[in-house]
Rosetta silent file (secondary structure, phi, psi, omega in degrees, C-alpha in Angstrom):
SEQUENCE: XXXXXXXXXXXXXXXXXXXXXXXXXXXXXXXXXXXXXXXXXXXXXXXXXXXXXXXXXX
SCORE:     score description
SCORE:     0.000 S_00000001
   1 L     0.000  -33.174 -137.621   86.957   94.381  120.311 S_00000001
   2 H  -111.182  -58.915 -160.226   90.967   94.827  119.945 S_00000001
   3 H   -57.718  -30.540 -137.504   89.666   96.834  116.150 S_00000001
   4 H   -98.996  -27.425  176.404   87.069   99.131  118.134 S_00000001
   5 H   -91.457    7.398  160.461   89.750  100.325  120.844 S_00000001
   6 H   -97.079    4.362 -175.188   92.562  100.935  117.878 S_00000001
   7 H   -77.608  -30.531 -167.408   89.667  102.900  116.199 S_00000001
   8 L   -92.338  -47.263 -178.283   89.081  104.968  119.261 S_00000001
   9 H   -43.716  -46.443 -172.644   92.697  105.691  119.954 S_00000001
  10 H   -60.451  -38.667  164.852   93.216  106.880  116.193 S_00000001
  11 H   -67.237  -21.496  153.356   90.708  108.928  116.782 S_00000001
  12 H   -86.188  -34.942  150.202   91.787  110.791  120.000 S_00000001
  13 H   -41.144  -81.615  172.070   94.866  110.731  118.282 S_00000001
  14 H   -50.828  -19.631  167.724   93.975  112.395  115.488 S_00000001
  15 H   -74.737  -33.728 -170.085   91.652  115.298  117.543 S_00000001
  16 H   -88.135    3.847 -167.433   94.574  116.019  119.665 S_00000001
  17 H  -102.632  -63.367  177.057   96.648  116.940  116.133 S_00000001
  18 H   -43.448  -62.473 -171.675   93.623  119.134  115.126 S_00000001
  19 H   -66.514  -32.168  165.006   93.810  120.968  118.366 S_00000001
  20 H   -45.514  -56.936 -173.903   97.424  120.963  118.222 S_00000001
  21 H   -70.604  -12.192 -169.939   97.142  122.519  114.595 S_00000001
  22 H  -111.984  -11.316  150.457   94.914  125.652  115.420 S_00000001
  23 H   -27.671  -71.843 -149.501   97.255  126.208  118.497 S_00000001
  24 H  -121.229   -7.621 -150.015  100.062  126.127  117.349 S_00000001
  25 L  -103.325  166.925 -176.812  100.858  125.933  113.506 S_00000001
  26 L  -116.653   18.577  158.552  101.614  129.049  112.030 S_00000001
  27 L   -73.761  178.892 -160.472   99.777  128.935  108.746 S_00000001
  28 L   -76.577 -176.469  142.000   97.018  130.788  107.541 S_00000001
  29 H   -32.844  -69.886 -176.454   93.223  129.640  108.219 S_00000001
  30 H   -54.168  -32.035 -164.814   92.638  127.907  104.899 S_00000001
  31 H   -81.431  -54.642 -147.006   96.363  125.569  105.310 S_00000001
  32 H   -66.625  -15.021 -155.346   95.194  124.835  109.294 S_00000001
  33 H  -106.280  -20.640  163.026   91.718  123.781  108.036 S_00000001
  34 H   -75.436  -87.391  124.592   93.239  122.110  104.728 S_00000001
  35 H    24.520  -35.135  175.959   95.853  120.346  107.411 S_00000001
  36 H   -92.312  -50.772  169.081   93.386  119.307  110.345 S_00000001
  37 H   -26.944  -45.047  170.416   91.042  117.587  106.980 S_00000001
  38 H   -50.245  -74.464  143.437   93.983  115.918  106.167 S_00000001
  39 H    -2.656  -65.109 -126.706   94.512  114.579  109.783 S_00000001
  40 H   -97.255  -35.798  170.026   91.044  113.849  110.621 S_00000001
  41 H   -51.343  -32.837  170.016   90.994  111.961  107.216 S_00000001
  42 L  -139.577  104.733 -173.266   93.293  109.455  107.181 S_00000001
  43 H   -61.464  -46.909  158.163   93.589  108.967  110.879 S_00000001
  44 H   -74.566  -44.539  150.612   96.726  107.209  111.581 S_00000001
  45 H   -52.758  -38.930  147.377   98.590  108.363  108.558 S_00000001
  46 H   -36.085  -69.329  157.443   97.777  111.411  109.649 S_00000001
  47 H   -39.557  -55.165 -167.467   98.628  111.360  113.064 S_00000001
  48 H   -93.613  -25.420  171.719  101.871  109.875  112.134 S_00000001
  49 H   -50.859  -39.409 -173.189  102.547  112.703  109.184 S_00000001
  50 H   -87.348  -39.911 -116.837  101.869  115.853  111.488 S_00000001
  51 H  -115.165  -35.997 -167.500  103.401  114.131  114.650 S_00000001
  52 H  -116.121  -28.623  166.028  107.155  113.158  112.897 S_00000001
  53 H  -116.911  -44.937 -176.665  107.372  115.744  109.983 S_00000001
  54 H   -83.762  -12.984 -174.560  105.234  118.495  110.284 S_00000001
  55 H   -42.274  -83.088 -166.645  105.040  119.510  114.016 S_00000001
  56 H   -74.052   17.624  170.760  107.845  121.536  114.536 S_00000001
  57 H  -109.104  -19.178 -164.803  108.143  122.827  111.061 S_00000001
  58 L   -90.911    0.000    0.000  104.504  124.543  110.682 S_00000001
């Protein structure tokens, strides 16, 4: 139960970084679409990669 609702979180987590990235980042097409894979791939790692180093720099 406690795994299926940190599963769902990473996962709204990570969706809201993809929408975040074709928003906002200011790479081309191929880096936001290399860059949301990344994300959507390793969900938490992700999530915490874009969210503490990459926001404000892309």
């Amino acid at each position: 139960m406690i795994g299926t609702i940190i599963y769902i979180l990473g996962l709204v987590c990570a969706v809201w970084c993809v929408l975040d990235i074709f928003k906002h980042a200011k790479c081309g097409v191929i880096g936001k679409i290399l860059l949301s894979i990344l994300v959507l791939a390793f969900s938490w790692i992700g999530f915490a990669v874009y969210y503490f180093l990459l926001r404000g720099k892309i």
